[in-house]
TIVEXLUM-606913 format. One line per field, with one value per residue (C-alpha): x, y, z; residue number from 1; residue in three letters. Coordinates in steps of 0.05 Angstrom, whole numbers, plus 5000, padded with zeros to 4 digits. Example, Ala and Ser with C-alpha at 12.3 -4.5 7.8 and 13.67 -1.06 7.14 Angstrom:
BEGIN
c1 = c(5246/5273)
c2 = c(4910/4979)
c3 = c(5156/5143)
num = c(1/2)
residu = c(ala/ser)
END
This chain:
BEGIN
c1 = c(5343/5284/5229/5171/5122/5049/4987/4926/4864/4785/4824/4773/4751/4796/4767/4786/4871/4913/4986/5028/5097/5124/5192/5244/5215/5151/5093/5034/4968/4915/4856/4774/4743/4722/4787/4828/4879/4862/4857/4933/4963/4933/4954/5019/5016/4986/5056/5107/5073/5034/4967/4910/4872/4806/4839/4864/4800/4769/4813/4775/4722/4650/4623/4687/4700/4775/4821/4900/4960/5032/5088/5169/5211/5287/5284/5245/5177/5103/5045/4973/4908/4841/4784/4713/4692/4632/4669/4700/4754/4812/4884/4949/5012/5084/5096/5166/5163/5111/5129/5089/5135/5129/5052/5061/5108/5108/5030/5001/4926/4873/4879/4949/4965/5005/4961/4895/4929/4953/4881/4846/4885/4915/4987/4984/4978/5022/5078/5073/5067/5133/5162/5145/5173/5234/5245/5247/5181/5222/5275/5231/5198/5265/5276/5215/5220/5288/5266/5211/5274/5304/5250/5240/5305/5312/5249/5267/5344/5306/5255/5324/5361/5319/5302/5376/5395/5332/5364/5432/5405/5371/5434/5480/5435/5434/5504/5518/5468/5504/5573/5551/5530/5588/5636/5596/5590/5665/5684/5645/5679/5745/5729/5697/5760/5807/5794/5851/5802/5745/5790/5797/5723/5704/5746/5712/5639/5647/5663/5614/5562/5598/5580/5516/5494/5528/5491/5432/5426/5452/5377/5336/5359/5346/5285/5269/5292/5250/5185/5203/5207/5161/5110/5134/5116/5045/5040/5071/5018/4967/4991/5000/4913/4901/4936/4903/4834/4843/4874/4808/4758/4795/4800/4728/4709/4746/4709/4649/4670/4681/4620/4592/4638/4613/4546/4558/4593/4536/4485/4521/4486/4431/4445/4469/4397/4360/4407/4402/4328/4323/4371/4325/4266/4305/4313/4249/4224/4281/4249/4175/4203/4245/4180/4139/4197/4188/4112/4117/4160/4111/4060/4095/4105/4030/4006/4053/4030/3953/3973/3996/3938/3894/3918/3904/3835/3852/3890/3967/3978/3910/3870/3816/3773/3790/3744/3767/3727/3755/3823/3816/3793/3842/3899/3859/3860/3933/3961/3921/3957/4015/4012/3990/4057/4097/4072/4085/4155/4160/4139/4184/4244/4222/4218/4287/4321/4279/4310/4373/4382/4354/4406/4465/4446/4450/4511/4548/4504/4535/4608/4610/4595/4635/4694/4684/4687/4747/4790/4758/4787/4847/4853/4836/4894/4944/4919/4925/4999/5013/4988/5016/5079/5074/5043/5117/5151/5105/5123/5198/5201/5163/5206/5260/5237/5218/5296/5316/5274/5288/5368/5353/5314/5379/5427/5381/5380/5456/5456/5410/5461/5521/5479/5454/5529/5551/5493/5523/5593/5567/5533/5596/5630/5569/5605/5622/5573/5526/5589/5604/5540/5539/5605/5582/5517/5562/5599/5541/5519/5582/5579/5511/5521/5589/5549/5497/5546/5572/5508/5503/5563/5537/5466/5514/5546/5478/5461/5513/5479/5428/5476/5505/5425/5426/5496/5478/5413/5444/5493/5436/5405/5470/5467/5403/5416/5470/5437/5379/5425/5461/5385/5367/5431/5412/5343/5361/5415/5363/5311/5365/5378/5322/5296/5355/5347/5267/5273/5342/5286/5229/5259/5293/5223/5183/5230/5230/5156/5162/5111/5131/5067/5106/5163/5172/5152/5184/5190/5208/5260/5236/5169/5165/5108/5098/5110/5080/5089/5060/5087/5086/5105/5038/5032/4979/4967/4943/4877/4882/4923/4890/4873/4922/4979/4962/4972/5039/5059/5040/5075/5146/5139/5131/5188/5240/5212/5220/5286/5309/5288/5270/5330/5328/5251/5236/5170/5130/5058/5003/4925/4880/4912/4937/4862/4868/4921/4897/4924/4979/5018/5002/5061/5101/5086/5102/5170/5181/5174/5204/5263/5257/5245/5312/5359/5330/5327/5252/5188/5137/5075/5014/4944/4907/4827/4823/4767/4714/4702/4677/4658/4679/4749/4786/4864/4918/4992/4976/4942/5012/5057/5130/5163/5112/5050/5000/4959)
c2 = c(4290/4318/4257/4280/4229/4252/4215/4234/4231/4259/4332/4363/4310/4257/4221/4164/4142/4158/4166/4197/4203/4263/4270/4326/4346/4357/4323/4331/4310/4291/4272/4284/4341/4337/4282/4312/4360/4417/4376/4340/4414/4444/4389/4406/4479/4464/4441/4486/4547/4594/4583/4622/4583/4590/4559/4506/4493/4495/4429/4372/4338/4366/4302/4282/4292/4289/4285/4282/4304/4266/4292/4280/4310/4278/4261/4334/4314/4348/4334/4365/4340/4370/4352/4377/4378/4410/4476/4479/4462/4426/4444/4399/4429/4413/4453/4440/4514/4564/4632/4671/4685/4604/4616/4679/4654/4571/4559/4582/4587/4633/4651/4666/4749/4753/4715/4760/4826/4800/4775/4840/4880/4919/4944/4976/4916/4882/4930/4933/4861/4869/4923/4873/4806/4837/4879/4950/4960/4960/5005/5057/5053/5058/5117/5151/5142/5173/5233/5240/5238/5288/5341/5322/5339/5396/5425/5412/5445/5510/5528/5504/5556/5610/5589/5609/5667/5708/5684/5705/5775/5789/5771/5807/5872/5870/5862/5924/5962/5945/5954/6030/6031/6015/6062/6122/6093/6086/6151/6184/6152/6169/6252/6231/6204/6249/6309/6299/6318/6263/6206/6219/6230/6177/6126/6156/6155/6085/6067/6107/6069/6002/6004/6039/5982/5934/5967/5973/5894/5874/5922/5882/5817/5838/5866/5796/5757/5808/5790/5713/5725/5761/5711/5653/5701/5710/5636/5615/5668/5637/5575/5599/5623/5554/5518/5571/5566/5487/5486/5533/5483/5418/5454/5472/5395/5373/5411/5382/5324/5333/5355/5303/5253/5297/5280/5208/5206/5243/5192/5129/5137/5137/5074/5039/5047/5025/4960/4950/4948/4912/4857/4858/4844/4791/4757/4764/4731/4675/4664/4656/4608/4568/4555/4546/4498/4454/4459/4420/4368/4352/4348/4308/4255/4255/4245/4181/4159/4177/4132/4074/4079/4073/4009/3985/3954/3975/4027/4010/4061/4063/3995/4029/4015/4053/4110/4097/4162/4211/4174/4185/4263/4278/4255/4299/4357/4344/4356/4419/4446/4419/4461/4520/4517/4500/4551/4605/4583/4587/4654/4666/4650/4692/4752/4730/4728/4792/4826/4803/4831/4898/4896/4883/4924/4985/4965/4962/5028/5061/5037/5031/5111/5118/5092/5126/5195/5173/5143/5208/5255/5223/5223/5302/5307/5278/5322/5385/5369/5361/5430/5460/5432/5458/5533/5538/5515/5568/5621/5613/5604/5674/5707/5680/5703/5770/5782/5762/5815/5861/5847/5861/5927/5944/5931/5963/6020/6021/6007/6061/6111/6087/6101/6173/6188/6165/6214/6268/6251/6240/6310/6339/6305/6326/6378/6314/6268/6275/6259/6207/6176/6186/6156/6096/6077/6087/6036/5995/6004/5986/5914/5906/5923/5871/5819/5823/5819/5753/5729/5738/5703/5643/5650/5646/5585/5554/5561/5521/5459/5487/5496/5425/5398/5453/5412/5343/5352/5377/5311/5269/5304/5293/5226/5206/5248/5199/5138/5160/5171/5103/5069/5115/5091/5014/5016/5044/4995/4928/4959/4956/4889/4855/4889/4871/4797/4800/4836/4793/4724/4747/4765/4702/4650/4693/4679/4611/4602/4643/4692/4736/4782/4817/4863/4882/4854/4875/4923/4983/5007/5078/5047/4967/4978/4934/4947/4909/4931/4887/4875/4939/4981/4976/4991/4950/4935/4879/4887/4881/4816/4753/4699/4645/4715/4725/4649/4650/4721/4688/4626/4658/4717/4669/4627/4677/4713/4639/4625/4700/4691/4624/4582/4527/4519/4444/4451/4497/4483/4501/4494/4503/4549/4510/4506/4584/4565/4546/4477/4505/4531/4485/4435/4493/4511/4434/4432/4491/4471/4404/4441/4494/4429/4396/4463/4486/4410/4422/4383/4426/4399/4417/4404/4389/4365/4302/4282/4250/4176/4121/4116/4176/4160/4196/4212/4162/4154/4130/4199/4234/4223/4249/4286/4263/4298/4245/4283)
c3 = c(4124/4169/4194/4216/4251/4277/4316/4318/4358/4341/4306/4264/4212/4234/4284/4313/4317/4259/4244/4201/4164/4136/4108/4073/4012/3980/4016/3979/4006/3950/3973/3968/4006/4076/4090/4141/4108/4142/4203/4194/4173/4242/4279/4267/4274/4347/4372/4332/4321/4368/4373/4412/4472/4425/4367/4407/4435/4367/4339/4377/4336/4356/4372/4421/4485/4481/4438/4434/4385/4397/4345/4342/4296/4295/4370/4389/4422/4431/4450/4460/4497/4500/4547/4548/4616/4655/4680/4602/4562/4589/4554/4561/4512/4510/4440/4402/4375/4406/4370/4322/4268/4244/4249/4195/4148/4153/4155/4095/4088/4081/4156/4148/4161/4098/4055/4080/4064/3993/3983/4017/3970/4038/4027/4089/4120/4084/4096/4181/4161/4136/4172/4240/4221/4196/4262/4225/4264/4327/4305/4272/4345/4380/4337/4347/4424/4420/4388/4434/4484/4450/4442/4514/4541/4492/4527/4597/4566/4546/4611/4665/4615/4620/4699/4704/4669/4699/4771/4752/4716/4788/4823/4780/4770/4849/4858/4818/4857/4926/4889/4877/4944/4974/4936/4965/5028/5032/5009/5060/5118/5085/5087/5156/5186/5153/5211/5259/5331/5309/5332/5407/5413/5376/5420/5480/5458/5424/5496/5525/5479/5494/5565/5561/5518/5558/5625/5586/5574/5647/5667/5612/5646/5710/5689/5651/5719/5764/5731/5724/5803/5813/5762/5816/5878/5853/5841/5915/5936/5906/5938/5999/6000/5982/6030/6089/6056/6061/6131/6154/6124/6151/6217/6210/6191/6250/6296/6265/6278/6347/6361/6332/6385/6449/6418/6420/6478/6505/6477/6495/6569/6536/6485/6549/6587/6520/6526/6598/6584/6530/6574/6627/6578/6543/6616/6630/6573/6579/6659/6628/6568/6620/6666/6600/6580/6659/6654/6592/6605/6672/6631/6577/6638/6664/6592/6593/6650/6634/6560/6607/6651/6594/6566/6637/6671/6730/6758/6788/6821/6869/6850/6822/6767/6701/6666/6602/6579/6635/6623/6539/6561/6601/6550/6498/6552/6562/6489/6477/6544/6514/6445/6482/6524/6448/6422/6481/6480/6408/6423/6475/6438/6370/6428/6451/6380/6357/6431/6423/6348/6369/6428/6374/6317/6379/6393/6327/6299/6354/6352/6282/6285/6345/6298/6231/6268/6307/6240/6195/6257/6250/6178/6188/6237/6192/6128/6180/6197/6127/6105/6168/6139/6062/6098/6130/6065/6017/6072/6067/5997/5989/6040/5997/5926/5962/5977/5922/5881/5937/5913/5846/5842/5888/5832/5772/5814/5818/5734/5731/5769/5723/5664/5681/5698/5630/5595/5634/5601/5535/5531/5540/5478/5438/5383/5346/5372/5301/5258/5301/5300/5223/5210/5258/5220/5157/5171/5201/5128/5101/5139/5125/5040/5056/5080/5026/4977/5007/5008/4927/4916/4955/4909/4845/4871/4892/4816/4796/4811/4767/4705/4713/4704/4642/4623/4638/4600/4544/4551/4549/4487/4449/4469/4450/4384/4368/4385/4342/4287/4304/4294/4234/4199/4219/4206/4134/4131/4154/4106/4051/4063/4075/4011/3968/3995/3980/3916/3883/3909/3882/3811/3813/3836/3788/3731/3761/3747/3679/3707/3638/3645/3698/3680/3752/3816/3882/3949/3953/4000/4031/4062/4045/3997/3942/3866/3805/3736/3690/3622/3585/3634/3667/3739/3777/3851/3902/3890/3817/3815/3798/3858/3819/3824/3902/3914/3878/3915/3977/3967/3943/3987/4044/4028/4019/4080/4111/4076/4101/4185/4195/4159/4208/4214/4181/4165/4112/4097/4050/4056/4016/3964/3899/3894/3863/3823/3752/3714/3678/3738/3791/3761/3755/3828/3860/3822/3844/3921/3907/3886/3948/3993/3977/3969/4043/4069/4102/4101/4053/4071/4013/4005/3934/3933/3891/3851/3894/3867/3910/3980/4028/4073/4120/4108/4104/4096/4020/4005/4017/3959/3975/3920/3863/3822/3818/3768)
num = c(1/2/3/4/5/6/7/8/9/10/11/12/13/14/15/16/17/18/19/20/21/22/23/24/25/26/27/28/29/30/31/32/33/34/35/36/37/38/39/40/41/42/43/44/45/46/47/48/49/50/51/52/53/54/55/56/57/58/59/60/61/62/63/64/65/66/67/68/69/70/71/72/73/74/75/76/77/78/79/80/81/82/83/84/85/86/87/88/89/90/91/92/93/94/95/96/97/98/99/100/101/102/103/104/105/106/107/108/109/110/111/112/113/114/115/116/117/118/119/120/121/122/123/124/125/126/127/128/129/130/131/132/133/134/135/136/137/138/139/140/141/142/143/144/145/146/147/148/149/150/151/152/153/154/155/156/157/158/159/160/161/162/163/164/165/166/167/168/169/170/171/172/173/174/175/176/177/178/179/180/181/182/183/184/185/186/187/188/189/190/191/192/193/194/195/196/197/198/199/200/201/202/203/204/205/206/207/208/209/210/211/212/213/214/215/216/217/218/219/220/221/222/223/224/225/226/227/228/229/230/231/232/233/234/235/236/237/238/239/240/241/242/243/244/245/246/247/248/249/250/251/252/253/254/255/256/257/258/259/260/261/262/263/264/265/266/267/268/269/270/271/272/273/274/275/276/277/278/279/280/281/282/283/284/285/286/287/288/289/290/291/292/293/294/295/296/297/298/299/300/301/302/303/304/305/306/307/308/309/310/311/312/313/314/315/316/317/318/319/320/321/322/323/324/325/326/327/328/329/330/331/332/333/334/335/336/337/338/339/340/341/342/343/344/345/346/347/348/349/350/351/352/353/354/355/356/357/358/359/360/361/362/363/364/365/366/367/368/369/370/371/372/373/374/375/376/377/378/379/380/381/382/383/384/385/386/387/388/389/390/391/392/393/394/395/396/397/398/399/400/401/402/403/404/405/406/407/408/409/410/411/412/413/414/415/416/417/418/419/420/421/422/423/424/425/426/427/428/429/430/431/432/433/434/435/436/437/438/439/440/441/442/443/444/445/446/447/448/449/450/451/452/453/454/455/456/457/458/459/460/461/462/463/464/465/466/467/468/469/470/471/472/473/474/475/476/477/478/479/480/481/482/483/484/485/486/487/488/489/490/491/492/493/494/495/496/497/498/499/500/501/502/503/504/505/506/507/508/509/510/511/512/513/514/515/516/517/518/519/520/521/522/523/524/525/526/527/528/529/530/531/532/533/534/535/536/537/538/539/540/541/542/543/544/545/546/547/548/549/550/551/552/553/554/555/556/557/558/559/560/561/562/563/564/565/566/567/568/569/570/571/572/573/574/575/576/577/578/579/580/581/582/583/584/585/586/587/588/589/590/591/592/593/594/595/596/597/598/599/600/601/602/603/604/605/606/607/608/609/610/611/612/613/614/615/616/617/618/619/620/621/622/623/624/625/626/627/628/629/630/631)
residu = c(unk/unk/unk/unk/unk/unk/unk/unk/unk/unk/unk/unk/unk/unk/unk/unk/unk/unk/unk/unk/unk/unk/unk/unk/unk/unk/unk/unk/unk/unk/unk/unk/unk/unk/unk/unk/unk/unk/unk/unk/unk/unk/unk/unk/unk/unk/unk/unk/unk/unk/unk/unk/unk/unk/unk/unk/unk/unk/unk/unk/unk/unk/unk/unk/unk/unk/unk/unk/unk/unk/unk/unk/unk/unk/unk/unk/unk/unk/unk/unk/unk/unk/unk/unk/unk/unk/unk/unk/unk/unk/unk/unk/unk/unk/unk/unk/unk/unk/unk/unk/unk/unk/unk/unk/unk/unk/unk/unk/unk/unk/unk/unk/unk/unk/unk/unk/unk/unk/unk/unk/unk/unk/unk/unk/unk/unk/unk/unk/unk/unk/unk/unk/unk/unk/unk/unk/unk/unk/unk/unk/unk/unk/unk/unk/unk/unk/unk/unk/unk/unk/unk/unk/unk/unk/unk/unk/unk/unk/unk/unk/unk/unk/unk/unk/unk/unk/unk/unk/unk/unk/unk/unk/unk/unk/unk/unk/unk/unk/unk/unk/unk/unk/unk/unk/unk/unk/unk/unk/unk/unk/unk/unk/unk/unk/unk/unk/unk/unk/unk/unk/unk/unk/unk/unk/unk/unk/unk/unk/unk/unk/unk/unk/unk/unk/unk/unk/unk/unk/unk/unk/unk/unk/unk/unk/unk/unk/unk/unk/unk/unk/unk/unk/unk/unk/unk/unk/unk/unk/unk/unk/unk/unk/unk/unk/unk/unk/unk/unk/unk/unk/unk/unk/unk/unk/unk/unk/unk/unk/unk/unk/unk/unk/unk/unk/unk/unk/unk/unk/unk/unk/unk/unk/unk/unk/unk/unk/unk/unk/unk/unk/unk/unk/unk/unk/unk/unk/unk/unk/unk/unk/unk/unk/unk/unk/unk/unk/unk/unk/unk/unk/unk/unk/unk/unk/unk/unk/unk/unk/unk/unk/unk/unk/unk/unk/unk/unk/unk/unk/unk/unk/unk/unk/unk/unk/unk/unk/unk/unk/unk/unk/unk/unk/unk/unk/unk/unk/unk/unk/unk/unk/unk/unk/unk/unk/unk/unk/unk/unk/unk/unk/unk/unk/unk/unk/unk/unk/unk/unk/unk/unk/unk/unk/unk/unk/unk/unk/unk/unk/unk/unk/unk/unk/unk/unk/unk/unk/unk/unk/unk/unk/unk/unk/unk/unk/unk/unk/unk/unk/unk/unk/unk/unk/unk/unk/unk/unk/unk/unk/unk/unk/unk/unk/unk/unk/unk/unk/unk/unk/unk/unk/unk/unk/unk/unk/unk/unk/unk/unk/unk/unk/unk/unk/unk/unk/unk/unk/unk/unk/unk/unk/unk/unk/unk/unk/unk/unk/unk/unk/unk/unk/unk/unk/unk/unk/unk/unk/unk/unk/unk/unk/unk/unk/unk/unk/unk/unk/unk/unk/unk/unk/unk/unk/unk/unk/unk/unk/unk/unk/unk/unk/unk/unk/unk/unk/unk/unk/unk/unk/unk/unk/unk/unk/unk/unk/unk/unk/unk/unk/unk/unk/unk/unk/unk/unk/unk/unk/unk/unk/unk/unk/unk/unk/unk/unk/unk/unk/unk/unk/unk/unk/unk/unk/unk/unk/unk/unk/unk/unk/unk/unk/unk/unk/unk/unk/unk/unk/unk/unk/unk/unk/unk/unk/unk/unk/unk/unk/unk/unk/unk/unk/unk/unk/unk/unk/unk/unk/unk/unk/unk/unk/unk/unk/unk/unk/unk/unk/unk/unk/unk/unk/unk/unk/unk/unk/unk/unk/unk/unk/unk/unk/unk/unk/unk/unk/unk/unk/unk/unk/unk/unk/unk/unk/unk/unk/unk/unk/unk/unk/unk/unk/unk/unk/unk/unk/unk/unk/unk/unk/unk/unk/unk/unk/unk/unk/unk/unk/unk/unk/unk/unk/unk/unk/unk/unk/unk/unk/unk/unk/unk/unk/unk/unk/unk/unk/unk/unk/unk/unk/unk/unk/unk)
END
């Protein structure tokens, strides 16, 4: 026996905490409108059947923020919490079952697949419907992909085919063609060779031609090896021009340079006089700053001794009375003296230090100079006695290139001899020399056709790789024809049975529910379409059925569809539909699933609107009666 135990937290209409009990059998939930039926049955759809983010979304209560969903069924545990948040809706789901095919076949409502394609009156839908939950969709596409395979391969077969037997019609209408070629070609050397006085002369002038070709090749390599000489002659030539043209303007610098050394040597009297004077100047003016330099410091000690005096009544050096005015004047007389001589010496030594830089900047212009032209002559020296060096290098290596061309025009001379005297010998075997020459390019022909025709052989066999493709292609097509044949025979053989199985239930529920105005209800086999006759051998379709007929289709269909894929799924629910079904069935209908409930041992869950009396409540366990019609 299946248990079945739910809680429940702000779903759709029931807000707030409730929980629930569900057991094997018929649980039918009778309550008012607006209750929580709907709510309960999606509840448990949420966690064992697959459900879209948006429909999940869509379960908490409008007015809730969050809301949660805990079920178990025999020890098997799920749960579900939504959240609204700012940034959206928050999703937390550990499903028992999460596959469509529950959702299609054990949730019946008016948003079930089934059920809208009844209703809409859409066979077409209801048979891919069909066709998909019991997997003849997927062979029928199997099948249809293998034929594609087929026709594909059979194609590809076809344009390889003809690929190769153009290619081997070329090769084969060539081969003939050199085949002919040779047989004439052969029986011409045979006359040819059949004169007894061609042989001897043919020996000889097959030599004759042996050497003169051999002679002739030895001149084309010399010639070759004269003008790769002759190329590297030119170019040590060249080099040789370069090196002389930069020896002449080094040599021609250096003399420049040396000029330019006389010249300073020439001009260093002269620097040296400029100096001496300037020394003389600079001593001069040393001798006047010196003097200037004693003057001051005697006055420095009379204006001490004038500062004393002053301080003084009377004089201590002579007794006299003091003229503090001619003393105070003198002092004042004193210190201009004094500044004068500061500043002459001041100017004395800016002379000095102005003297002495023009003295040194002489100097090191003119050895500075003095060295740059004696390192650069240097430098030029060293530069000279390397292309001195190289000159005498080129030189030798063009007196040795020159003998050895000199060697070589000596020995195409001598080829050149040999092959004149072998013309002269071959114009006296000339009575057979055009036969000879004939039967030689005949059998230059004859190699030439022999080759070719190896080569065509080789081109057959390279199209072999080609005819195992054709082969292996063909393989595959053969393959793939018997798979499809394999799928054909399996689809035909699922289609039978699932039909049977359908067909032998629905005959059997309908007679259940003494549903006599039908003679025939059922599906047929070739394409899963569905066939009512009504009583009186009256054919009708979907459309044309009542709503209280589509609810019963749905139900039974459903079930045996259930009963048929799903054996061991515990739960079967429907919403909202016994409302179609009219008073005088709908007992018919709940024994009917109280009977289904305990043959299959599942939990049918069903939802009738009561009456509304009273005050409005929200669904409770007492609403749920197990097994019992409470009306």
């Amino acid at each position: 026996m299946k248990k079945l135990e739910i809680e429940i937290q702000n779903i759709g209409g029931l807000r707030g905490n409730h929980k629930f009990r569900l057991s094997s059998g018929l649980n039918l939930i009778y309550s008012p409108n607006a209750s929580g039926k709907t709510s309960l049955v999606n509840a448990i759809k949420s966690l064992m059947a697959e459900m879209s983010e948006k429909e999940l979304e869509n379960l908490i209560n409008d007015y809730e923020r969050a809301a949660k969903i805990k079920i178990e069924l025999n020890g098997k545990k799920g749960s579900l919490e939504i959240g609204k948040k700012k940034e959206g809706v928050k999703i937390s789901q550990t499903p028992i079952f999460r596959e469509r095919l529950p959702k299609i076949l054990c949730f019946v409502d008016l948003e079930n697949e089934i059920v809208n394609a009844i209703f809409e009156g859409n066979e077409k839908k209801l048979k891919e419907l069909l066709k998909e939950i019991t997997g003849v969709e997927i062979l029928e596409r199997v099948k249809e992909i293998l034929n594609g395979m087929i026709s594909s391969y059979e194609e590809a077969s076809k344009i390889k085919k003809e690929e190769y037997e153009i290619r081997k019609g070329e090769i084969e209408g060539e081969r003939r063609e050199i085949e002919r070629r040779l047989r004439e070609v052969r029986r011409e050397i045979l006359e040819i060779e059949r004169d007894p006085l061609l042989k001897p002369y043919e020996e000889r002038i097959n030599e004759i031609r042996r050497e003169m070709e051999s002679l002739i090749k030895e001149i084309e390599k010399l010639r070759v090896e004269i003008e790769g000489r002759e190329r590297s002659l030119s170019i040590k030539k060249a080099e040789l021009e370069k090196l002389k043209t930069d020896k002449e303007a080094l040599e021609k610098s250096y003399a420049k340079y040396q000029k330019e050394l006389e010249k300073l040597r020439k001009e260093q009297v002269s620097y040296r006089k400029k100096i001496e004077l300037l020394e003389k100047k600079r001593k001069e003016i040393l001798e006047k700053r010196n003097k200037a330099s004693e003057l001051l410091k005697e006055k420095e000690i009379i204006l001490e001794k004038r500062k004393e005096v002053a301080e003084c009544v009377v004089c201590p050096y002579c007794g006299s009375n003091i003229n503090r005015k001619k003393i105070q004047s003198e002092i004042e007389r004193l210190r201009k003296e004094m500044n004068k001589l500061k500043k002459e010496i001041l100017a004395y030594e800016s002379e000095n230090m102005k003297i002495t830089m023009q003295i040194n900047e002489l100097k090191e212009k003119f050895e500075r100079r003095m060295k740059a032209v004696e390192e650069t002559m240097k430098k030029i020296t060293k530069e000279l006695t390397d292309i001195e060096k190289q000159i005498r290098r080129t030189e030798e290596d063009i007196k040795r290139i020159g003998a050895g061309i000199e060697s070589f025009h000596e020995r195409k001379l001598e080829i050149e001899k040999q092959i004149e005297k072998l013309n002269v010998e071959y114009e006296r075997v000339i009575p057979y020399k055009d036969i000879i020459e004939r039967l030689r390019r005949l059998k230059e022909e004859e190699k030439y056709l022999t080759e070719r025709e190896r080569n065509l052989e080789k081109k057959i066999k390279e199209l072999t790789p080609l005819l195992e493709e054709i082969k292996l292609l063909n393989k595959f097509k053969e393959r793939a024809a018997l798979l499809e044949k394999y799928f054909e025979l399996r689809t035909k053989e699922l289609r039978e049975d699932v039909v049977n199985e359908i067909n032998r239930e629905l005959k059997k529920n309908f007679h259940l529910l003494k549903l006599a105005e039908f003679d025939h209800i059922g599906i047929r086999k070739e394409d899963f379409g569905i066939s009512l006759v009504r009583k009186g051998k009256i054919p009708t379709t979907l459309s044309e059925l009542s709503d209280a007929e589509k609810t019963l289709l749905s139900i039974i269909l459903t079930l045996i569809l259930k009963n048929y894929l799903l054996p061991d799924f515990p739960v079967y629910a429907i919403d909202s539909l016994l409302e179609l079904v009219d008073e005088g069935r709908l007992k018919k209908v709940l024994e009917y699933l109280i009977q289904c409930s305990k043959k299959q041992d599942i939990i049918i869950l069903a939802t009738k609107v009561k009456p509304f009396k009273g005050k409005p409540e929200l669904l409770s366990q007492r609403d749920i009666f197990l097994n019992k019609i409470p009306f």
